[in-house]
N, C-alpha and C positions, 0 to 999 in steps of 0.2 A: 504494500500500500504506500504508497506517495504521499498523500498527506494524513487524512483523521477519517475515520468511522464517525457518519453521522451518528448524533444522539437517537435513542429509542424515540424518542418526541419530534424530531428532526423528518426521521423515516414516515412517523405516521404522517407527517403534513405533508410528505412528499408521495402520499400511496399511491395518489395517481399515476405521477411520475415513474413511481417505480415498478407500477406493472407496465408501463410503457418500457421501461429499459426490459423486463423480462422477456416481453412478448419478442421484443427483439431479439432475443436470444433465444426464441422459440420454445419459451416456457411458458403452459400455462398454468392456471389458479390450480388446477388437479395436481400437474406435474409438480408445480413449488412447493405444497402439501407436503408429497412424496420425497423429496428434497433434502427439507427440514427436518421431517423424522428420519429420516436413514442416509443422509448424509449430510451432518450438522457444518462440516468443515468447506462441504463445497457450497453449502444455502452462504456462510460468513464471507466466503470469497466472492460472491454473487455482491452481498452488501458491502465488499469493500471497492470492487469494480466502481461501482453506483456512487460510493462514496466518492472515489477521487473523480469521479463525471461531473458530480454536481459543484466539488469544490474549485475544479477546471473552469467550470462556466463563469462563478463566483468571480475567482480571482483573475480570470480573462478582465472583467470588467472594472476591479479593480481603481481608482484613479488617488483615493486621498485615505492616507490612515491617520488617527490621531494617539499615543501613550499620556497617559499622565499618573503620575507619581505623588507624593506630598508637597515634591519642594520643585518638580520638574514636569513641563510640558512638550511631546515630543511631536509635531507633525510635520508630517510626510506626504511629500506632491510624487507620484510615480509617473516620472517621465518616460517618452520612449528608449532611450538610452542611459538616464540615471534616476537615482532617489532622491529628490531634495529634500532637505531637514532643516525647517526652521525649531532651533528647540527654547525654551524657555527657563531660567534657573532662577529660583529662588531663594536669597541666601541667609535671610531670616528663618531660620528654625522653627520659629514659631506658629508661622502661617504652613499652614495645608491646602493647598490648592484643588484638594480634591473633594473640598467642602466649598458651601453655598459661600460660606462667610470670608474664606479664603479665597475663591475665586473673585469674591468682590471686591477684595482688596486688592489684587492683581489687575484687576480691571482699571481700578482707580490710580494705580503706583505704578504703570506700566514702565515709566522714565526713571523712576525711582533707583539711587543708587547699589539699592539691595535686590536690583533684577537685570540680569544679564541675560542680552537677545544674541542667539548668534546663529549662523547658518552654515550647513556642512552639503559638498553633493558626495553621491560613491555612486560610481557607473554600476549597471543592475549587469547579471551572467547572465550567459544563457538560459540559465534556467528561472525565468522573469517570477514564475508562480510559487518556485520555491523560495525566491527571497521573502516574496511578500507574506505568506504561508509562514514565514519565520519570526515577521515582527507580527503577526497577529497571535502564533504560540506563546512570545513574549509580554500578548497582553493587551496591542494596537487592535484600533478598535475602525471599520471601514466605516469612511465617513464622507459628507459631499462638498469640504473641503474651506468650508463657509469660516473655520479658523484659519487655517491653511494663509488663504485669501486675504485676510483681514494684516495678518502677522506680515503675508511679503509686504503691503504696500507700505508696512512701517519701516521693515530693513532692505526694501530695495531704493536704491539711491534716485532720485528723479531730477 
């Protein structure tokens, strides 16, 4: 498997889907039955095919991930050729940025000398879905970029 086995809650949202990928494999509702009870290892490998299919399409579309941490904010533009990372540091200990009340003061202190804006690229491999498939094991979270956005037009020079 290349990436992750959908969740059991994952699969049922996807049931349709996934008697569409069976039928394709010229299984049907009888045959999967049969399957299941007498060959538990090949119905799992069925569900992990499925799995890296759906997370293919997923991370095909891919464009904006965002991390954040107590004191750090990580997002990521996924370009054709690299990752941009605008990340955010917060050097106050105190603030949690991954509370309401924390965030609000980030919002307000953004210039502040206890927040450091800085941006990083690193050209993506060939293998585009396992990068990204890497920072979401880490925790990034697919998103449509609206911080992303907000953060270049502060650190891009105009």
């Amino acid at each position: 498997m290349k990436y992750a086995r959908l969740t059991k809650e994952q699969l049922e949202e996807m049931h349709q889907e996934f008697i569409t990928f069976l039928s394709t494999q010229g299984i049907d509702a009888e045959e999967w039955k049969k399957i299941k009870e007498n060959k538990p290892k090949l119905a799992e490998e069925e569900i992990d095919i499925f799995s890296d299919l759906v997370w293919e399409k997923v991370l095909n579309k891919v464009k904006f991930l965002e991390h954040f941490s107590k004191q750090q904010m990580f997002l990521f533009k996924i370009e054709e050729f690299q990752i941009s990372l605008i990340g955010v540091k917060v050097e106050n200990q105190a603030i949690d940025i991954t509370t309401s009340d924390g965030y609000q003061w980030l919002r307000k202190n953004l210039m502040d000398e206890q927040v450091n804006i800085y941006t990083s690229t690193k050209p993506i491999s060939e293998e585009r879905n396992t990068d990204i498939f890497a920072l979401i094991k880490q925790g990034a979270h697919i998103t449509k970029g609206e911080l992303y956005n907000y953060f270049e037009k502060i650190v891009s020079p105009k």
